[in-house]
DRENFIZA-72189 format. One record per residue: residue in one letter; residue number from 1; x, z, y of N, C-alpha, C in turn. Coordinates in steps of 0.001 Angstrom, whole numbers. Layout:
DRENFIZA-72189
+------+-----+---------+---------+---------+---------+---------+---------+---------+---------+---------+
! code ! pos !   neast !     nup !  nnorth !  caeast !    caup ! canorth !   ceast !     cup !  cnorth !
+------+-----+---------+---------+---------+---------+---------+---------+---------+---------+---------+
!    A ! NUM !       X !       Z !       Y !       X !       Z !       Y !       X !       Z !       Y !
...
+------+-----+---------+---------+---------+---------+---------+---------+---------+---------+---------+
END
This chain:
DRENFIZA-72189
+------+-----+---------+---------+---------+---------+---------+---------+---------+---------+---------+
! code ! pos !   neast !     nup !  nnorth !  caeast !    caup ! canorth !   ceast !     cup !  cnorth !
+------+-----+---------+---------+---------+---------+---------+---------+---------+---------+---------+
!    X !   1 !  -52857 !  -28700 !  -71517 !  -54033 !  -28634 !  -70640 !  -55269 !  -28337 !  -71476 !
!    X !   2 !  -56091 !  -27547 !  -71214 !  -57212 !  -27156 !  -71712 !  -58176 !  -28657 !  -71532 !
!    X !   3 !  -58506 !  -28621 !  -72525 !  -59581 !  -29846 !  -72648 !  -60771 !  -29925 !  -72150 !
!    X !   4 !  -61334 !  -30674 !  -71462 !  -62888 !  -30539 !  -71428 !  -63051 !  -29055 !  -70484 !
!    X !   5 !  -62741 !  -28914 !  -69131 !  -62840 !  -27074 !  -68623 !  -62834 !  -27953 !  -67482 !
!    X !   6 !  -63723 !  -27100 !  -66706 !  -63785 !  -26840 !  -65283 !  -63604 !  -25640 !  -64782 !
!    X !   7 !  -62788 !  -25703 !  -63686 !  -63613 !  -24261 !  -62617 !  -63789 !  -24762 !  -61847 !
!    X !   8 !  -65143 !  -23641 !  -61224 !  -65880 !  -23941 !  -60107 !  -66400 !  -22602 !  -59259 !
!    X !   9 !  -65826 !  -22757 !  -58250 !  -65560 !  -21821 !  -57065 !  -67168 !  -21474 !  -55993 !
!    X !  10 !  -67819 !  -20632 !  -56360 !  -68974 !  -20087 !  -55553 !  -68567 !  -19662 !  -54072 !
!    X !  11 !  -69537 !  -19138 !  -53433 !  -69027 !  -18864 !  -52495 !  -69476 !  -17027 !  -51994 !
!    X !  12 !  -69023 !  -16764 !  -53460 !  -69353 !  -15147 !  -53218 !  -67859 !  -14189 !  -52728 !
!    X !  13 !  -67595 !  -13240 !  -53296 !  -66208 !  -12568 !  -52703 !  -65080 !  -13051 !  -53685 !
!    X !  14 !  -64238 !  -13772 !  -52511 !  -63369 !  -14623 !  -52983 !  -62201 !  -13842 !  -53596 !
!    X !  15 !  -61493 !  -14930 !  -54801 !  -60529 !  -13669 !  -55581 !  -59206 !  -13352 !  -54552 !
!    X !  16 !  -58631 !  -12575 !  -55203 !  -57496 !  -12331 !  -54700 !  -56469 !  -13266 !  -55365 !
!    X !  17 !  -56699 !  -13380 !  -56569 !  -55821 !  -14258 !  -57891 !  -56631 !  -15519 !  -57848 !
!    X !  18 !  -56021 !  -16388 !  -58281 !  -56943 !  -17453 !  -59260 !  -55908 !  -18092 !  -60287 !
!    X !  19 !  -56623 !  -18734 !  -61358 !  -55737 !  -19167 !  -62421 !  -54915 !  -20076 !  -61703 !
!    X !  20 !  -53899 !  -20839 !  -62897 !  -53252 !  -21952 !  -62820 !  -54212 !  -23186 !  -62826 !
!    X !  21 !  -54194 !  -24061 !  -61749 !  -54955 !  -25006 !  -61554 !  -54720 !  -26183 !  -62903 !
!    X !  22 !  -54102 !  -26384 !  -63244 !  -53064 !  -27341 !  -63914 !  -53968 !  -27247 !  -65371 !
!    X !  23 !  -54216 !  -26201 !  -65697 !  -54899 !  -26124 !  -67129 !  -56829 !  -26355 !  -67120 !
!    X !  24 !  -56874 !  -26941 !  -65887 !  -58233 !  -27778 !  -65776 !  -58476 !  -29269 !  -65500 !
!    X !  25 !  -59345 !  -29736 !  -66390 !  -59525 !  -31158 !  -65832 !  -59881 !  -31702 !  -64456 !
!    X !  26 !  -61301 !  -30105 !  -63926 !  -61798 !  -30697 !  -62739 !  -61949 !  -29527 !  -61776 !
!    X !  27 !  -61613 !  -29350 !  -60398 !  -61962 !  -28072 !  -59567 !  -63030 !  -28972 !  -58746 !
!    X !  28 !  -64064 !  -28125 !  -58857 !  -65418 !  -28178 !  -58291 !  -66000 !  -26877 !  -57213 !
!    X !  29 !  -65950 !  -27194 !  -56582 !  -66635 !  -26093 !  -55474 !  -68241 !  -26189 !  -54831 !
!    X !  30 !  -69098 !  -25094 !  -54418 !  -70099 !  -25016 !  -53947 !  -69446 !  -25682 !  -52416 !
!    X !  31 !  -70158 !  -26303 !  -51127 !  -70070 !  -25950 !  -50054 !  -69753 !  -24968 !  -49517 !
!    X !  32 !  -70314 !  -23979 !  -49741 !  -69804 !  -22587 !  -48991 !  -68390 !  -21823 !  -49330 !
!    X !  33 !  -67758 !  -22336 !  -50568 !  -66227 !  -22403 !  -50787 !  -65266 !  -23064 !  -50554 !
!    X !  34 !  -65693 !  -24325 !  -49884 !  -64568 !  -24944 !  -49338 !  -63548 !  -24585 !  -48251 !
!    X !  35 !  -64420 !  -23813 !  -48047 !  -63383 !  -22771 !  -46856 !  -62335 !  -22224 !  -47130 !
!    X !  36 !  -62964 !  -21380 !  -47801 !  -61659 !  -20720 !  -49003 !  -60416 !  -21240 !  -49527 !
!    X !  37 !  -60881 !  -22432 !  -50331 !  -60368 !  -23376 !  -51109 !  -59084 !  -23823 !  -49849 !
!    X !  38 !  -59498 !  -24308 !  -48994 !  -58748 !  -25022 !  -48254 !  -57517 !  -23706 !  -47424 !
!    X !  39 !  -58389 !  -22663 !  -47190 !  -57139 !  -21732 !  -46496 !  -56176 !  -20912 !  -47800 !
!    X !  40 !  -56354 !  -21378 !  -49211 !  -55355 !  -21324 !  -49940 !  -54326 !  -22414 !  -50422 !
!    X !  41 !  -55059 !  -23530 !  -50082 !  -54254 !  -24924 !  -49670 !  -54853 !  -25211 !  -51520 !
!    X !  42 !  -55516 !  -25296 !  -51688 !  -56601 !  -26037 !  -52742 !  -57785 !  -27119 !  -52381 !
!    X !  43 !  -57147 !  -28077 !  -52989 !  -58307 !  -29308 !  -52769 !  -58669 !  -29890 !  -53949 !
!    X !  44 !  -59919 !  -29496 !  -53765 !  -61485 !  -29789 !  -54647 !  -61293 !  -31197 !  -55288 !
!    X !  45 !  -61635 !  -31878 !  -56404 !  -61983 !  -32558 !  -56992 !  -63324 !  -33353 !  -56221 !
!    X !  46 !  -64041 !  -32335 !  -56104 !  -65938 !  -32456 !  -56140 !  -66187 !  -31013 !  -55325 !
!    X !  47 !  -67169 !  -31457 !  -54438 !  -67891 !  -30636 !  -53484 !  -69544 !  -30799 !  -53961 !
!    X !  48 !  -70010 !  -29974 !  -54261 !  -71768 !  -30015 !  -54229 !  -72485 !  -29441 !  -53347 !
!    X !  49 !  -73322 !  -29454 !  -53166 !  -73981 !  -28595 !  -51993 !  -75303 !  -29076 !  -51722 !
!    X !  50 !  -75626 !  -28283 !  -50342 !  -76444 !  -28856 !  -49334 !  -75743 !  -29141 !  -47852 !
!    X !  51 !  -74254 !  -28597 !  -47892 !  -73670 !  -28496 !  -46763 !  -73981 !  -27827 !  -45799 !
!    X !  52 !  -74736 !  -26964 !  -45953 !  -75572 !  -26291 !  -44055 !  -74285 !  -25218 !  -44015 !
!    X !  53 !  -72825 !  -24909 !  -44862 !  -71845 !  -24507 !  -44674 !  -70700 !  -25067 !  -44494 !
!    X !  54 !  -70556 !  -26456 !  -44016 !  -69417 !  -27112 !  -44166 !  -69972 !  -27818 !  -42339 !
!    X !  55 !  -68937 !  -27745 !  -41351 !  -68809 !  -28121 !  -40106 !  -69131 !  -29872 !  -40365 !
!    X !  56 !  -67706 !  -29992 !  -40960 !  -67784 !  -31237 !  -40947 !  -66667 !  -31896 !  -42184 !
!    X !  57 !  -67513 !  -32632 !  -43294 !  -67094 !  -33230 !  -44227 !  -65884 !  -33993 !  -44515 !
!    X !  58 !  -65114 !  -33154 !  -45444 !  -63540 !  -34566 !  -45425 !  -64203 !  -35538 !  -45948 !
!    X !  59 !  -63196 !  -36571 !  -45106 !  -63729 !  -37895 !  -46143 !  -62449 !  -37933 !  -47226 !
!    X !  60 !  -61576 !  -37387 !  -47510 !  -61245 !  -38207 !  -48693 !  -61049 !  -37061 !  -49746 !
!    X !  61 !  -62190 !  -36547 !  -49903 !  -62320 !  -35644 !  -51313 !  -64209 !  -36040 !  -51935 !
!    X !  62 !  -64687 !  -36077 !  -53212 !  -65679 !  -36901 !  -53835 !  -66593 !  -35311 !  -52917 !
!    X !  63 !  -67927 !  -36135 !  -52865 !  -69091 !  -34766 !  -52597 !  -70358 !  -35624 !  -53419 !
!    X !  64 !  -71244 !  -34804 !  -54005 !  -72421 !  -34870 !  -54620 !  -73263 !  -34244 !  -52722 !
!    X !  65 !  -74442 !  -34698 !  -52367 !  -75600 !  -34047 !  -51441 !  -76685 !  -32852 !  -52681 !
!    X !  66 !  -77103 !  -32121 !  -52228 !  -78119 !  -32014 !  -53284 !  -78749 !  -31392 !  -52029 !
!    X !  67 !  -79380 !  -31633 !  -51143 !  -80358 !  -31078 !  -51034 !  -81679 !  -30243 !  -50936 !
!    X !  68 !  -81505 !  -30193 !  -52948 !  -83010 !  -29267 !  -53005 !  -83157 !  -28018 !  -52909 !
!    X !  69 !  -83864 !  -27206 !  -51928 !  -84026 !  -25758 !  -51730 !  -84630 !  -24877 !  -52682 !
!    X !  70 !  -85027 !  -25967 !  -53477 !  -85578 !  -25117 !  -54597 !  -84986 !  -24484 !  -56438 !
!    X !  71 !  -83043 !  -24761 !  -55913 !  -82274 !  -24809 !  -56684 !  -81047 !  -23927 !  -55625 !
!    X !  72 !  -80571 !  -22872 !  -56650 !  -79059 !  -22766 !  -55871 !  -78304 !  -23759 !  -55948 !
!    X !  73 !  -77194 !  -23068 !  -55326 !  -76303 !  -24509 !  -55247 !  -75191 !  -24418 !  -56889 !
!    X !  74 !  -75467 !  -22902 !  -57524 !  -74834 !  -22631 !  -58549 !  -75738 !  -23485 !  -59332 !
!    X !  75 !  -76787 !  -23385 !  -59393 !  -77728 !  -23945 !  -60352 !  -76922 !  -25349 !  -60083 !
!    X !  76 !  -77690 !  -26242 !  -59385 !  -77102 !  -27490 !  -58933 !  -75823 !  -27846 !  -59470 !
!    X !  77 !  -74995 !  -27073 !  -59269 !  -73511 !  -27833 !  -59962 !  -73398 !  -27361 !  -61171 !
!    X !  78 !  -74002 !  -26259 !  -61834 !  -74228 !  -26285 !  -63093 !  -74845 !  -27873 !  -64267 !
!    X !  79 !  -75909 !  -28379 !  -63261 !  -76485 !  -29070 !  -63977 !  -75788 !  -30398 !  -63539 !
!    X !  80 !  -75071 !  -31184 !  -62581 !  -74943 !  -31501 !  -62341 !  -72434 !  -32045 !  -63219 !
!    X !  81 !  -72274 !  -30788 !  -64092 !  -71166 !  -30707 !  -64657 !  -71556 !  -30676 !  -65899 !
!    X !  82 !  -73045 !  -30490 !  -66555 !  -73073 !  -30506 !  -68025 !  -73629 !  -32491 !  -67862 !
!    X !  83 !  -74235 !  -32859 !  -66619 !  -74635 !  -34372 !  -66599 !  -73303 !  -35271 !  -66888 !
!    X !  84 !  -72175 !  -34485 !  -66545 !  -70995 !  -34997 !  -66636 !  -70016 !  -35316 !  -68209 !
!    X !  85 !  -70846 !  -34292 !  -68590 !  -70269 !  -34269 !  -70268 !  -69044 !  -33248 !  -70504 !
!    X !  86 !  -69303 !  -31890 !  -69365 !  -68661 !  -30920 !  -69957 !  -68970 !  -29908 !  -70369 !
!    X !  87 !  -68503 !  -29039 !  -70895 !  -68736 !  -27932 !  -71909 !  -68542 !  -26904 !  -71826 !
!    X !  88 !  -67520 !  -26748 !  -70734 !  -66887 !  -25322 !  -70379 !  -66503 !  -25110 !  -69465 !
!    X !  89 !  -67043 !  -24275 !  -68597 !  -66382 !  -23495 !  -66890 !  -66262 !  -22575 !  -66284 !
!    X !  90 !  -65073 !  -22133 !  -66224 !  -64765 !  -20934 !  -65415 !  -65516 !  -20289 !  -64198 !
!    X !  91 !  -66215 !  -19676 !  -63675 !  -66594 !  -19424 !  -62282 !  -66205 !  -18459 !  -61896 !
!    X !  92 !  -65717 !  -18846 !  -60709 !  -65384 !  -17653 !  -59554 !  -66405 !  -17651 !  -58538 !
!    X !  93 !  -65544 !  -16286 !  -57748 !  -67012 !  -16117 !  -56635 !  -68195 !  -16098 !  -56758 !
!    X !  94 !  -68410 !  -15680 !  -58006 !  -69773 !  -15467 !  -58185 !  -70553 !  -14004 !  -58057 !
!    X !  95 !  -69811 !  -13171 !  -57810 !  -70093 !  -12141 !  -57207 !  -69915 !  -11353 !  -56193 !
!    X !  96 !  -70403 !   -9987 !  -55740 !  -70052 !   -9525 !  -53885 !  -70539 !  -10693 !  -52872 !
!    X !  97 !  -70090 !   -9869 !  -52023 !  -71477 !   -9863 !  -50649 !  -72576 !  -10197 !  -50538 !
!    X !  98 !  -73244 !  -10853 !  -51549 !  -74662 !  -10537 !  -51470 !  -75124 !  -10659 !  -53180 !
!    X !  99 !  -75611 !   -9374 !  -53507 !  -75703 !   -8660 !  -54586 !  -77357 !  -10028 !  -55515 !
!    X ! 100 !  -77915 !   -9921 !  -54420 !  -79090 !  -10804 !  -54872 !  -78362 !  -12251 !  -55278 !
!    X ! 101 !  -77500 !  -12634 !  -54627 !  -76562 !  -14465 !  -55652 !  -76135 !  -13690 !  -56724 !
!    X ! 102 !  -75774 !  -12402 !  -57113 !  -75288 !  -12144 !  -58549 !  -76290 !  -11815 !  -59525 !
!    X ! 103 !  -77545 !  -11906 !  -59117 !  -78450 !  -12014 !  -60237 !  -79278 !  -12740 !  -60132 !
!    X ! 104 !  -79130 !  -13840 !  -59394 !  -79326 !  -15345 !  -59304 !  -78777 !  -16096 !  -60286 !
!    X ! 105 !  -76959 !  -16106 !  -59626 !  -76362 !  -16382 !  -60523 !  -76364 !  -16010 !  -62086 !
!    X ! 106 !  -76639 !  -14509 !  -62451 !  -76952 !  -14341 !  -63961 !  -77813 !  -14863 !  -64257 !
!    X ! 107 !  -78830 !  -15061 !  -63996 !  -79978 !  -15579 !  -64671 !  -80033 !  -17151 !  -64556 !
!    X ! 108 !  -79128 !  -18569 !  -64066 !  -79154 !  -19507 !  -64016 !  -77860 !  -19282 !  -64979 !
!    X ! 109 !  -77084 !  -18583 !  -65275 !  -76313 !  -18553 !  -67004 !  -76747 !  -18303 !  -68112 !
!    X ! 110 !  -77539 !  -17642 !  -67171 !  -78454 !  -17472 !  -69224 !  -79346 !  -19113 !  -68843 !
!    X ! 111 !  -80295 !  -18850 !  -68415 !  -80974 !  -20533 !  -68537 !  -80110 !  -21552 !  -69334 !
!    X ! 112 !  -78892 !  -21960 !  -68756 !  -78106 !  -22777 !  -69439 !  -77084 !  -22534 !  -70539 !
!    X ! 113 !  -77145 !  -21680 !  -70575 !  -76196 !  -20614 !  -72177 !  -76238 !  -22236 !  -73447 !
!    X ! 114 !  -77304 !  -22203 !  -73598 !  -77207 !  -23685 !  -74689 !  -76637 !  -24498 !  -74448 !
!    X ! 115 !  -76628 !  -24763 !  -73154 !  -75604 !  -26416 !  -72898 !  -74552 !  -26314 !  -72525 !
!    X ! 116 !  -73980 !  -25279 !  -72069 !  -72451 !  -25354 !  -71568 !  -72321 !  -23680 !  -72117 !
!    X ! 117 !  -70674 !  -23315 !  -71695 !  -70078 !  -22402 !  -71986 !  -69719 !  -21971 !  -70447 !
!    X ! 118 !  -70299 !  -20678 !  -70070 !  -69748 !  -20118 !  -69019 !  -69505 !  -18803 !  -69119 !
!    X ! 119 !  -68022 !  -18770 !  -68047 !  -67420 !  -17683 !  -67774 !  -66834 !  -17222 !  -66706 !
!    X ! 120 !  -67888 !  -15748 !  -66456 !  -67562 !  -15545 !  -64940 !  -65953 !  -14432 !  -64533 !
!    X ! 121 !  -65131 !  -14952 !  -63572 !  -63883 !  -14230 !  -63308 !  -64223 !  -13823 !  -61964 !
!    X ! 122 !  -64055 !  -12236 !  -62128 !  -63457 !  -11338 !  -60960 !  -61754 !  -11112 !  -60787 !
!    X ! 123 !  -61494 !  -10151 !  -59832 !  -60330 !   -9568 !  -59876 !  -59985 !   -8520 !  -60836 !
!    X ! 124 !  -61267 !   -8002 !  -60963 !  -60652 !   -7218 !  -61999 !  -61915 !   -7226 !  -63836 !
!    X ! 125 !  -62545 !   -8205 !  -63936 !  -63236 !   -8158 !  -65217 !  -63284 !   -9574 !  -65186 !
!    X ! 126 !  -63479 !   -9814 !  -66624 !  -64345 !  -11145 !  -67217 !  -66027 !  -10790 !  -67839 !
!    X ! 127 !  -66816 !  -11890 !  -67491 !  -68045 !  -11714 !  -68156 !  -68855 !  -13031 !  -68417 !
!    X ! 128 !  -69714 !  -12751 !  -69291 !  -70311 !  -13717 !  -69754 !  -71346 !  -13281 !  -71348 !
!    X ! 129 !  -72557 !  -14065 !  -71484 !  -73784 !  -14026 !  -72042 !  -72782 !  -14042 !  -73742 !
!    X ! 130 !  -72873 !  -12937 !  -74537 !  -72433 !  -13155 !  -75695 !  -73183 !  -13671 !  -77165 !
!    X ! 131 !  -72691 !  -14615 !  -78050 !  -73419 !  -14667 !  -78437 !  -73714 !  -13661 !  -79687 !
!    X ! 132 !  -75092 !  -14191 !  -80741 !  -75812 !  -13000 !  -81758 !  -74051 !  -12411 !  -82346 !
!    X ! 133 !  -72920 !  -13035 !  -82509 !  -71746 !  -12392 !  -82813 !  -70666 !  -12714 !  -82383 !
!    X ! 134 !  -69838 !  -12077 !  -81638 !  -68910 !  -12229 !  -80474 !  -67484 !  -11469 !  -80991 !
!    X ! 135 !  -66477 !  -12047 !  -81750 !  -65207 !  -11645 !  -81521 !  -64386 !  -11579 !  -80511 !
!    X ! 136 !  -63855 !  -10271 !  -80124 !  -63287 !  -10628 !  -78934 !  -61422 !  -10087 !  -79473 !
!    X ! 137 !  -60949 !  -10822 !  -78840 !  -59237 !  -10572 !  -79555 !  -58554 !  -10112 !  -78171 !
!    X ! 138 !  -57060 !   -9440 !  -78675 !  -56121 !   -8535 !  -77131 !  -56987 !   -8040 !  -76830 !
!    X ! 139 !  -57616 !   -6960 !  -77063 !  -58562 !   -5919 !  -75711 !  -58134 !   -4663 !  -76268 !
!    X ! 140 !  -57059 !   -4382 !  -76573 !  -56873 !   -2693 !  -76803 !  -56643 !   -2428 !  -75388 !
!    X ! 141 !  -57426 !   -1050 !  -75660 !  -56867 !    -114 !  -74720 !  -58066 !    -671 !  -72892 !
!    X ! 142 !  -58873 !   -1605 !  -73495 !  -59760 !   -2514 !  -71800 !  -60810 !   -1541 !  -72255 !
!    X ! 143 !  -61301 !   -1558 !  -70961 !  -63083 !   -1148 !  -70674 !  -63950 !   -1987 !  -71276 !
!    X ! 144 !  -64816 !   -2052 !  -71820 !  -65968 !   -3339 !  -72636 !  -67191 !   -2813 !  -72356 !
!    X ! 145 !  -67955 !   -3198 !  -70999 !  -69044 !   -3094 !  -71363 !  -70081 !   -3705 !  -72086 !
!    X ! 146 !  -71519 !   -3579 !  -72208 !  -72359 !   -3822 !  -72560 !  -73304 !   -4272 !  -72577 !
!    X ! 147 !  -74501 !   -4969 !  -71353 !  -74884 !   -4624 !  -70840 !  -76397 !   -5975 !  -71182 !
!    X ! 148 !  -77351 !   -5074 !  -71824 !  -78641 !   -6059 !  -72027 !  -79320 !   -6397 !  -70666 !
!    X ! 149 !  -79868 !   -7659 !  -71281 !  -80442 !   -8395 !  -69861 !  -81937 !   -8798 !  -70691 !
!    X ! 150 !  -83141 !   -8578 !  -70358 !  -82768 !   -7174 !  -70199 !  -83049 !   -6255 !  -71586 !
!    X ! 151 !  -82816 !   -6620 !  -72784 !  -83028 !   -6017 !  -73719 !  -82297 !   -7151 !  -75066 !
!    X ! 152 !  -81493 !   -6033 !  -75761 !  -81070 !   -6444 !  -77033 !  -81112 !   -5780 !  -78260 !
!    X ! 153 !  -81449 !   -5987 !  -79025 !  -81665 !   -5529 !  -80132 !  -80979 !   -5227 !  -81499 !
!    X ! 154 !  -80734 !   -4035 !  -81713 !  -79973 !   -3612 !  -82801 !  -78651 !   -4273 !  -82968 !
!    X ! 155 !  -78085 !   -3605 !  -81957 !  -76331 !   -3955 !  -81786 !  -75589 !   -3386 !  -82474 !
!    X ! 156 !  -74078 !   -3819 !  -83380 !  -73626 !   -3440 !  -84244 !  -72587 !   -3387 !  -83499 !
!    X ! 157 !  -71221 !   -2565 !  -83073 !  -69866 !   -3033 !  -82678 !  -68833 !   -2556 !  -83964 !
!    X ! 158 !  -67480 !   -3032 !  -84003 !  -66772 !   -2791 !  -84287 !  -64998 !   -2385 !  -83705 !
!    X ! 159 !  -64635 !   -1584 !  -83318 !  -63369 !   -1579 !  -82333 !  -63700 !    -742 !  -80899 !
!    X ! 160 !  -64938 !    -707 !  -80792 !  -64689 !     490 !  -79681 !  -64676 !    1522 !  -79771 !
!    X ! 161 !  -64639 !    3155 !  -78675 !  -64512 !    4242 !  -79056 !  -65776 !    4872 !  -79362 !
!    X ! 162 !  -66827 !    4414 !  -78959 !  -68193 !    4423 !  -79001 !  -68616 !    3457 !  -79819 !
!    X ! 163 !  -69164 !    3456 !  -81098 !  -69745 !    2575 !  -81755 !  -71296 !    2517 !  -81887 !
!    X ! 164 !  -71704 !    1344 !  -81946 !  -73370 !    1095 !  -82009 !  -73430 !     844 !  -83049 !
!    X ! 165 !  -74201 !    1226 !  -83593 !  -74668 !    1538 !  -85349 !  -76293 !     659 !  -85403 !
!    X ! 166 !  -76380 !    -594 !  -84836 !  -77960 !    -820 !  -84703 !  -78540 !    -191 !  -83486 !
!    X ! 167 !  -78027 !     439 !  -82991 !  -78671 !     359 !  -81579 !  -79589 !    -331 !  -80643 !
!    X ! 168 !  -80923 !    -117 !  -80246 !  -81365 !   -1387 !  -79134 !  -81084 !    -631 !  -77871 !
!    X ! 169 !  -80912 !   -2026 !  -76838 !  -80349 !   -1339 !  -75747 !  -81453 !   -2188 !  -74818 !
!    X ! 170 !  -81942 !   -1556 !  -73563 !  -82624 !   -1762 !  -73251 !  -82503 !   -1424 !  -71213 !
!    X ! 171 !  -82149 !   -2093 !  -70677 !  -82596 !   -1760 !  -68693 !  -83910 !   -1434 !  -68634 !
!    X ! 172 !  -84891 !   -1342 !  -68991 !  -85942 !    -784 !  -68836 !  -86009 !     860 !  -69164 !
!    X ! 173 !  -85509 !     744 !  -70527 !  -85216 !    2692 !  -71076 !  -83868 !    2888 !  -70583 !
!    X ! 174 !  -83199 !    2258 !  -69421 !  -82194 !    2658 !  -68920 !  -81146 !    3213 !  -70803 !
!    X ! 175 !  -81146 !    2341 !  -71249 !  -80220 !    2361 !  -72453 !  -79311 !    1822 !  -72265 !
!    X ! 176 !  -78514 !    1393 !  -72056 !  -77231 !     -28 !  -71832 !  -75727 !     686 !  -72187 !
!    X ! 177 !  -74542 !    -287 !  -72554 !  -73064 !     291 !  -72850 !  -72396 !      98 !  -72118 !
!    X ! 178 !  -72794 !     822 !  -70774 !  -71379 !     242 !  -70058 !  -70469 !    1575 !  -70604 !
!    X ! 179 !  -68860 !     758 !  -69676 !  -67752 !    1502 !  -69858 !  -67412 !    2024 !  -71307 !
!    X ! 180 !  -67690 !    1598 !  -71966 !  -67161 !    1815 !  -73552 !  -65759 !    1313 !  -73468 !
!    X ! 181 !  -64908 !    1595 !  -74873 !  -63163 !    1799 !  -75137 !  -62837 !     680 !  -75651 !
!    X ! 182 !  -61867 !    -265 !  -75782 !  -61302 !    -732 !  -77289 !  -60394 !    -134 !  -77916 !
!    X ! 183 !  -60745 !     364 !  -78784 !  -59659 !     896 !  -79438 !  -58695 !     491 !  -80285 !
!    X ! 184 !  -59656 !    -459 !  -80639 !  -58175 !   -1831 !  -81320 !  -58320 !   -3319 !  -80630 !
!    X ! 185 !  -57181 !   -3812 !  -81260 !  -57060 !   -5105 !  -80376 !  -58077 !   -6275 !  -80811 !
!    X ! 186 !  -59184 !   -6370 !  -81997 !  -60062 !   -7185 !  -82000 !  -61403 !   -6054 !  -82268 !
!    X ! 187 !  -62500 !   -6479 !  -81200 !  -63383 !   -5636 !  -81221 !  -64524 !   -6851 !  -81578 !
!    X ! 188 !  -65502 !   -6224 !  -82823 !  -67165 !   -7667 !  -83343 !  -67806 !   -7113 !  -82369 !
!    X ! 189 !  -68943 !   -7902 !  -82414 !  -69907 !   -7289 !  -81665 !  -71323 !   -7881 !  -82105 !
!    X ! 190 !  -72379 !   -7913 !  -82526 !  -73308 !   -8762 !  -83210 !  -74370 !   -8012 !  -82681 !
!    X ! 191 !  -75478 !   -8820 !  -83004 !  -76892 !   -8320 !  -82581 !  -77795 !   -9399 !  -82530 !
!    X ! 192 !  -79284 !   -8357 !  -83328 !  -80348 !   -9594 !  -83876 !  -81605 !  -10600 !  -82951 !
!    X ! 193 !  -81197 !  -10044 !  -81905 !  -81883 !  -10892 !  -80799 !  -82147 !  -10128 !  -79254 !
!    X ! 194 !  -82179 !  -10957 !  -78290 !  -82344 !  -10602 !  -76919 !  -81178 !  -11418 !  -76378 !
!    X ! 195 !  -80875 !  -10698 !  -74973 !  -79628 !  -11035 !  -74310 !  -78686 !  -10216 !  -74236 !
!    X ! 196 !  -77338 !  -10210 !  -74519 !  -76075 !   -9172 !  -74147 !  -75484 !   -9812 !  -73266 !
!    X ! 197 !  -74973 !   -8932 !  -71798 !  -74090 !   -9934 !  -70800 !  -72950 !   -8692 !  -71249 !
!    X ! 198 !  -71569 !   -9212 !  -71345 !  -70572 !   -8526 !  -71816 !  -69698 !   -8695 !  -70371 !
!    X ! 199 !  -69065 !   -7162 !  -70036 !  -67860 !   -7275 !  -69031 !  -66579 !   -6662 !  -70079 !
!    X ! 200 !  -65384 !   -7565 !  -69697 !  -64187 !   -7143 !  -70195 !  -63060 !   -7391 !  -69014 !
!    X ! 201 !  -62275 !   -5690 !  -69207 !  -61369 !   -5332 !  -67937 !  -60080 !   -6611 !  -68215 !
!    X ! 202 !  -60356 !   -7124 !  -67122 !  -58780 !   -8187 !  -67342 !  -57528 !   -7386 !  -66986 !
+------+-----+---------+---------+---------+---------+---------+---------+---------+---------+---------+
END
């Protein structure tokens, strides 16, 4: 069993897959995923929310209220799982059908990048805030993007088909790496300051 890991289920476009439950300590869901959760016959650990998506509350699964409108509910169980004393969590559903929670959601991962370890799963990519040097191992032959948030500075790679030689990459000068190669099975990746959000094809 993976030590110290959560996943925790948003309530954006739900996967088609999800991991093996078994190799987490805790499944945590937003409110607005319990739906989900339950018509795959998955039951939550912990529910957070505000509930204005849940009919009507089981009683015998744990729920946190949160209330405050001035927090997502990603935010909220973010802070509310590092209060807990963990370190690392998977998220799903954190992206699709509404494009504005996925850069909500990015930007309440970077906020917390220091205190926990997060990593977001689609159906078909992994992503997450890399840090100033990022080994990544098995990726021959995947898509790797790139992608500054919104600016990084003098990026070095090693292993893709496209290499950055010091490069700054920048969403403003519309500079960024998406869709780059691996060409071998461990690709570096380093760089002297900003943000890099990295996608890798699962």
């Amino acid at each position: 069993m993976s030590m110290n890991k959560i996943i925790l289920f948003l309530n954006g476009e739900k996967p088609k897959n999800i991991p093996a439950l078994v190799d987490y300590n805790l499944i945590v869901c937003t409110d607005g995923a319990y739906d989900y959760l339950t018509s795959i016959n998955v039951v939550p650990d912990l529910i957070i929310g505000d509930f204005d998506s849940i009919e009507k509350l089981p009683t015998d699964i744990n729920y946190i209220h949160t209330p405050d409108q001035n927090l997502t509910d990603f935010e909220k169980a973010i802070n509310i799982i590092i209060e807990k004393g963990y370190i690392n969590v998977d998220v799903y559903a954190a992206n699709g059908l509404e494009q504005d929670h996925f850069l909500g959601n990015m930007t309440t991962a970077l906020k917390y990048k220091k205190f926990i370890s997060i990593i977001f799963y689609d159906d078909n990519q992994k992503y997450y805030f890399a840090d100033k040097k990022t080994d990544l191992y098995q990726v021959k032959n995947k898509t790797i993007s790139l992608f500054p948030f919104p600016e990084t500075k003098n990026v070095m790679t090693t292993g893709l088909k496209y290499p950055l030689k010091g490069n700054s990459l920048s969403m403003l000068e519309n500079k960024v790496g998406t869709r780059n190669y691996a060409n071998d099975d461990v690709v570096i990746i380093t760089f002297s300051s900003g943000n890099l959000l990295l996608f890798i094809e699962r």
